[in-house]
N, CA, C and O atoms as a GROMACS GRO file, in nm:
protein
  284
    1UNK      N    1  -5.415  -1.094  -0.061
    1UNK     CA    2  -5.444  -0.955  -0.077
    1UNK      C    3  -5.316  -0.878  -0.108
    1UNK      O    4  -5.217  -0.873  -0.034
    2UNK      N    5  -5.330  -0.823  -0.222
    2UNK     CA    6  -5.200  -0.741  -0.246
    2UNK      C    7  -5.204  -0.574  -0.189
    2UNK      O    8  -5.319  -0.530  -0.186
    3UNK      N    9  -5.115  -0.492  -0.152
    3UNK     CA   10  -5.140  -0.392  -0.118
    3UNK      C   11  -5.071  -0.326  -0.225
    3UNK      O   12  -4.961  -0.376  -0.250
    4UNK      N   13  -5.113  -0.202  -0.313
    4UNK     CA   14  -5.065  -0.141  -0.431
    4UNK      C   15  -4.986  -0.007  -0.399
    4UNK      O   16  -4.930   0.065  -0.482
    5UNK      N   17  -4.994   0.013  -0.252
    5UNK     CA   18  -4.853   0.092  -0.200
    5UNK      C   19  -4.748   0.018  -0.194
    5UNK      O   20  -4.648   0.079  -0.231
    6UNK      N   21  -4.732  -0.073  -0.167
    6UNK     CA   22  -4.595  -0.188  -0.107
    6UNK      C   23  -4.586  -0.159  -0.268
    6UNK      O   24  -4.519  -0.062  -0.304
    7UNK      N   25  -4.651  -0.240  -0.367
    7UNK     CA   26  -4.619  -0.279  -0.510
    7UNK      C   27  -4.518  -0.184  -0.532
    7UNK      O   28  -4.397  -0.201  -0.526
    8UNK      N   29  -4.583  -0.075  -0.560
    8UNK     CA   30  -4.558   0.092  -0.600
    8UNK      C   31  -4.428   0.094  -0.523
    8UNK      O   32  -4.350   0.144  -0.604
    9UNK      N   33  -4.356   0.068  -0.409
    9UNK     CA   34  -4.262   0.084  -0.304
    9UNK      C   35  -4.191   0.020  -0.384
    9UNK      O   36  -4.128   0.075  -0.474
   10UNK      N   37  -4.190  -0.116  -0.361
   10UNK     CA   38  -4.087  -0.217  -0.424
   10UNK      C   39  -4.061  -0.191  -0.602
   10UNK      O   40  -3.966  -0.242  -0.663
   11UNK      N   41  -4.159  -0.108  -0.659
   11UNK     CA   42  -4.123  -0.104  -0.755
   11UNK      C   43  -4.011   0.010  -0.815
   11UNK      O   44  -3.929   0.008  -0.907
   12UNK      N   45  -4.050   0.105  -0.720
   12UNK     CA   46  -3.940   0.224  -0.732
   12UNK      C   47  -3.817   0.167  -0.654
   12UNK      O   48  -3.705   0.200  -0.693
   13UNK      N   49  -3.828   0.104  -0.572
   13UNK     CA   50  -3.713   0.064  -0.507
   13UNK      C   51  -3.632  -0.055  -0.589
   13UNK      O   52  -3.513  -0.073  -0.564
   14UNK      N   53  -3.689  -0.121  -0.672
   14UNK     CA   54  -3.617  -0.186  -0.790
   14UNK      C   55  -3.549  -0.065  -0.877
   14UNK      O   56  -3.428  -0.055  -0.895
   15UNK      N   57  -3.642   0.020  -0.924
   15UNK     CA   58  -3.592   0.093  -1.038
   15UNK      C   59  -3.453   0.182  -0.973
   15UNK      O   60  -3.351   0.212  -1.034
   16UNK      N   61  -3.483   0.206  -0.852
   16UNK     CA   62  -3.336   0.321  -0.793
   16UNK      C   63  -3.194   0.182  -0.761
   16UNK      O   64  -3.072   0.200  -0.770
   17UNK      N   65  -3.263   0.063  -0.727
   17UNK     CA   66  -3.157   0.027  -0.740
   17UNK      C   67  -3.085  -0.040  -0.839
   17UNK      O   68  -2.972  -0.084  -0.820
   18UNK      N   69  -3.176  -0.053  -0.989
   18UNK     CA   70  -3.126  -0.033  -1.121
   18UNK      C   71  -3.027   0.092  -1.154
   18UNK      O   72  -2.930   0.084  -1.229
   19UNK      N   73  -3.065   0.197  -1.090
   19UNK     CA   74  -2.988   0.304  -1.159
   19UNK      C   75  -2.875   0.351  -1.063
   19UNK      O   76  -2.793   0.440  -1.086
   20UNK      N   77  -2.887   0.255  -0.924
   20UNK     CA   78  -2.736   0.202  -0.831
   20UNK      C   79  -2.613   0.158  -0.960
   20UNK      O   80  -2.510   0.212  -1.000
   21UNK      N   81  -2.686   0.033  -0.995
   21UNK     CA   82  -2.599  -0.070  -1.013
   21UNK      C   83  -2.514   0.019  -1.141
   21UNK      O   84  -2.391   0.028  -1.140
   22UNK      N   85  -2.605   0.086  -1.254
   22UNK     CA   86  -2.540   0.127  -1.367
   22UNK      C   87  -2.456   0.212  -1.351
   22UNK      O   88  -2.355   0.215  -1.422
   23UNK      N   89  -2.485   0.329  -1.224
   23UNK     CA   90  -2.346   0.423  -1.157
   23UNK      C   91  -2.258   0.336  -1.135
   23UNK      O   92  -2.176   0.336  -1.226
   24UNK      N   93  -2.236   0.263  -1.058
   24UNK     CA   94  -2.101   0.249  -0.994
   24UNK      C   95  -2.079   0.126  -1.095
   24UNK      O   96  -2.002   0.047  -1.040
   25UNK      N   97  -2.123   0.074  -1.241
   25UNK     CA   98  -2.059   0.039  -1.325
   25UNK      C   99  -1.969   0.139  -1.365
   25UNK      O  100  -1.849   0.128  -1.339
   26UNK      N  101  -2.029   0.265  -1.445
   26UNK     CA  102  -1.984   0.382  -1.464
   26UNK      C  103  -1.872   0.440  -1.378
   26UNK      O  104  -1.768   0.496  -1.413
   27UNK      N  105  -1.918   0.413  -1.263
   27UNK     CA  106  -1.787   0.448  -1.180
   27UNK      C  107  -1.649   0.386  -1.160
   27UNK      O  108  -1.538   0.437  -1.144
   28UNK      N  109  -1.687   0.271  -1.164
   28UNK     CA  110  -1.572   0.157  -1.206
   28UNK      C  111  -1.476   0.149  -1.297
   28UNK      O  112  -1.364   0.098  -1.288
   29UNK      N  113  -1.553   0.228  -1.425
   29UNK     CA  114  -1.495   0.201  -1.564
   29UNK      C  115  -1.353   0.385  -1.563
   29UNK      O  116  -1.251   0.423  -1.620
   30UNK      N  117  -1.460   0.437  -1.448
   30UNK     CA  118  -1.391   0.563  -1.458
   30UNK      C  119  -1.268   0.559  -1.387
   30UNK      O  120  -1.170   0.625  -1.422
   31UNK      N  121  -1.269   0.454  -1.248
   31UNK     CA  122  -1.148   0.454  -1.178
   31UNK      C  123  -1.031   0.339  -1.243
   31UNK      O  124  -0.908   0.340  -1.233
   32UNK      N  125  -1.099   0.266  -1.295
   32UNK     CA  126  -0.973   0.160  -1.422
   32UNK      C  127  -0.911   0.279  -1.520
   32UNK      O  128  -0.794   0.277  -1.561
   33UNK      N  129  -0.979   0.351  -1.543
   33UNK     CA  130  -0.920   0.470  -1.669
   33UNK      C  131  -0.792   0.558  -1.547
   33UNK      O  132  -0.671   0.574  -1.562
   34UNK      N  133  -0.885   0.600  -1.432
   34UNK     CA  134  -0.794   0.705  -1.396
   34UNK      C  135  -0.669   0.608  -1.318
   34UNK      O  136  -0.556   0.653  -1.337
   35UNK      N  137  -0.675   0.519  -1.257
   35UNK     CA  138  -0.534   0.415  -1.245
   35UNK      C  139  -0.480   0.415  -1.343
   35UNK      O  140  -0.364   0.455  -1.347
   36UNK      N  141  -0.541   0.374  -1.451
   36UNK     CA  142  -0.408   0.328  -1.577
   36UNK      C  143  -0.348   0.455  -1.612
   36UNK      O  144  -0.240   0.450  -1.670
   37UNK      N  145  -0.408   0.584  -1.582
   37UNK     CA  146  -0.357   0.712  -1.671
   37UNK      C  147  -0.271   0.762  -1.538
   37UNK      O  148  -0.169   0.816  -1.579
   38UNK      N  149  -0.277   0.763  -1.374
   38UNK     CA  150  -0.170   0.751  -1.240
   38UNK      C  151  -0.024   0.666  -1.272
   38UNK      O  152   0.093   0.674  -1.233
   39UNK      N  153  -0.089   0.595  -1.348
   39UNK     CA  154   0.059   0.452  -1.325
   39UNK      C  155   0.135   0.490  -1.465
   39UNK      O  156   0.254   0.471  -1.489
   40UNK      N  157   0.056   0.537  -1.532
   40UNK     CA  158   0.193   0.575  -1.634
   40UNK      C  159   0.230   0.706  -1.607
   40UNK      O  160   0.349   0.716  -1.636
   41UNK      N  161   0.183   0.822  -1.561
   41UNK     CA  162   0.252   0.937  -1.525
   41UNK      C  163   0.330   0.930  -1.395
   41UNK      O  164   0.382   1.032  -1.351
   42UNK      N  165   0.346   0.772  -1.310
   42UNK     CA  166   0.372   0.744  -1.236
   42UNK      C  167   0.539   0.746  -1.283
   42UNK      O  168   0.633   0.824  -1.267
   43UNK      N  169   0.521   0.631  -1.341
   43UNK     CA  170   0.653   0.596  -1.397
   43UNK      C  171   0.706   0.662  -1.453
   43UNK      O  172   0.823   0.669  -1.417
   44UNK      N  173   0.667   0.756  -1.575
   44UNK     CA  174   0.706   0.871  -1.598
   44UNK      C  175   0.795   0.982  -1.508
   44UNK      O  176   0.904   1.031  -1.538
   45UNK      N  177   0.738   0.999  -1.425
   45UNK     CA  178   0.846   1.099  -1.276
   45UNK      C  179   0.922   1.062  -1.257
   45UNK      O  180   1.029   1.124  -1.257
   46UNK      N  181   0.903   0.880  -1.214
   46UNK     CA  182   1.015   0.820  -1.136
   46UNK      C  183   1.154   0.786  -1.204
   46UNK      O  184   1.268   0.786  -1.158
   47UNK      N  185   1.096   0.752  -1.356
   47UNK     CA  186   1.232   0.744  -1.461
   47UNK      C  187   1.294   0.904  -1.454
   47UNK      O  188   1.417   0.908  -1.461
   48UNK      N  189   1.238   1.013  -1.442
   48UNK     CA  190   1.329   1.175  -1.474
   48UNK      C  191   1.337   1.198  -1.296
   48UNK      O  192   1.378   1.307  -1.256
   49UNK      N  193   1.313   1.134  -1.234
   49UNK     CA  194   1.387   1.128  -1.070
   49UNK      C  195   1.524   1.078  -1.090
   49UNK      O  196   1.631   1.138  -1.077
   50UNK      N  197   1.491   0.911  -1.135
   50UNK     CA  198   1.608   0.850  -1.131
   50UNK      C  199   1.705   0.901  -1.227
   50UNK      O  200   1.820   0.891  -1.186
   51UNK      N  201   1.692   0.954  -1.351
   51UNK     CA  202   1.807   0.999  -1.428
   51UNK      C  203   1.850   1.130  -1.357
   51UNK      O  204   1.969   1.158  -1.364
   52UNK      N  205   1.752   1.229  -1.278
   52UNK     CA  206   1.821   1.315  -1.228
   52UNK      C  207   1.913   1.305  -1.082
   52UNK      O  208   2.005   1.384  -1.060
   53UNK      N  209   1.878   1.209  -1.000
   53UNK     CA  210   1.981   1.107  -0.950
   53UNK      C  211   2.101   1.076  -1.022
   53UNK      O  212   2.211   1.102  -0.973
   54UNK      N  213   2.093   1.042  -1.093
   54UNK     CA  214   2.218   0.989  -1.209
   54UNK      C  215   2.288   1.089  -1.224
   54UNK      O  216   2.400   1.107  -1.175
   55UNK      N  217   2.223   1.167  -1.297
   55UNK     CA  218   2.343   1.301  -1.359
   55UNK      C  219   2.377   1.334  -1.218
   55UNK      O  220   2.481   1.272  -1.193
   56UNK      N  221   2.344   1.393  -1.127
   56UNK     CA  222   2.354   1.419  -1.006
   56UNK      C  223   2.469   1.403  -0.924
   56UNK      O  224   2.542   1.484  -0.867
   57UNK      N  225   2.467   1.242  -0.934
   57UNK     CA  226   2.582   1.144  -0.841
   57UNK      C  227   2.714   1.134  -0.986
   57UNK      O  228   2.828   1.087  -0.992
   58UNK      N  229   2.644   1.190  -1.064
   58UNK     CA  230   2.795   1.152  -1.181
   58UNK      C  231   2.869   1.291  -1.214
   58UNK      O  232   2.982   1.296  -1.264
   59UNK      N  233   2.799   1.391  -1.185
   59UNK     CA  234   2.874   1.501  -1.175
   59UNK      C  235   2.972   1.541  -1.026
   59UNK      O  236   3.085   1.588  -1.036
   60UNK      N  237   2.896   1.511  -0.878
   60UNK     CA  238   2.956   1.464  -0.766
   60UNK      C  239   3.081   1.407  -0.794
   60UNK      O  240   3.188   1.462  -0.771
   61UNK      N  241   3.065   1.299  -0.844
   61UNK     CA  242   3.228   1.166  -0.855
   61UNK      C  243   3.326   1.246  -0.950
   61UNK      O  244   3.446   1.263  -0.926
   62UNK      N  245   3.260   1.294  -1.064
   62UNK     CA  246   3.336   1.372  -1.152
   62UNK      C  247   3.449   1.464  -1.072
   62UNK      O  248   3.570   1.464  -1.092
   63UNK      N  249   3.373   1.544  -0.976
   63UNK     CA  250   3.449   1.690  -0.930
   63UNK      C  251   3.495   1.668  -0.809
   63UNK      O  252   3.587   1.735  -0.762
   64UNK      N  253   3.408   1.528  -0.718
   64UNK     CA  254   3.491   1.533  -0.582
   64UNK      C  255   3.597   1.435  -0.575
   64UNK      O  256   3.692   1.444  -0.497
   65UNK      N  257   3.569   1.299  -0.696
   65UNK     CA  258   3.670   1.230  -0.677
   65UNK      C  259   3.769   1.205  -0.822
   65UNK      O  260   3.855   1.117  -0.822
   66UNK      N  261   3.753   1.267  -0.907
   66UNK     CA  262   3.847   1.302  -1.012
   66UNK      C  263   3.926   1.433  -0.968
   66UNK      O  264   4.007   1.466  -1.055
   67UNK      N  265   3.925   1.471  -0.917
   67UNK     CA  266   3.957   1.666  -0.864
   67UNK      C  267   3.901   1.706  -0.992
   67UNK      O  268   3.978   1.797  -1.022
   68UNK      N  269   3.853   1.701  -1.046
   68UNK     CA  270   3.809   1.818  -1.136
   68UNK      C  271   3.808   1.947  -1.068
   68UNK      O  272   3.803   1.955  -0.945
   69UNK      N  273   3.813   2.052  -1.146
   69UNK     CA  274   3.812   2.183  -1.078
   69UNK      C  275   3.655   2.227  -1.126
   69UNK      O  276   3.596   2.195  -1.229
   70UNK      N  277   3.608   2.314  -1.013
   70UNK     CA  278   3.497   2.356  -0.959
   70UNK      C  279   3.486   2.476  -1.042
   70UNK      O  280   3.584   2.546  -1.021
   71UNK      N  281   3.397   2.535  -1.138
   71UNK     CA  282   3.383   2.677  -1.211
   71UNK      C  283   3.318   2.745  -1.088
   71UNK      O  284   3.286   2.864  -1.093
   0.00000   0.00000   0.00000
């Protein structure tokens, strides 16, 4: 004996968790995009950190241990 509520149940409950699976494909594809587009504006900062480090420590050595004079 089949009952055609259960059917009807299990059948929407297939279909919602069809339209699970295709979100968080979708969602997946969105967080691979937004990592790859973090990690290069990542590196981006950290290279104009480190050169401003650089100029930084090379103007320092310049004036404290060359005597350069101070404007």
């Amino acid at each position: 004996m089949s009952n055609p509520n259960k059917e009807r149940q299990y059948a929407h409950m297939a279909h919602q968790l069809q339209l699970l699976q295709s979100n968080l494909v979708k969602t997946t594809e969105q967080l691979d995009i937004m990592s790859k587009q973090c990690n290069k504006n990542l590196v981006g900062q950290l290279g104009k950190v480190h050169a401003t480090w650089f100029i930084g420590s090379n103007r320092y050595f310049e004036e404290e241990m060359l005597g350069k004079q101070k404007k």
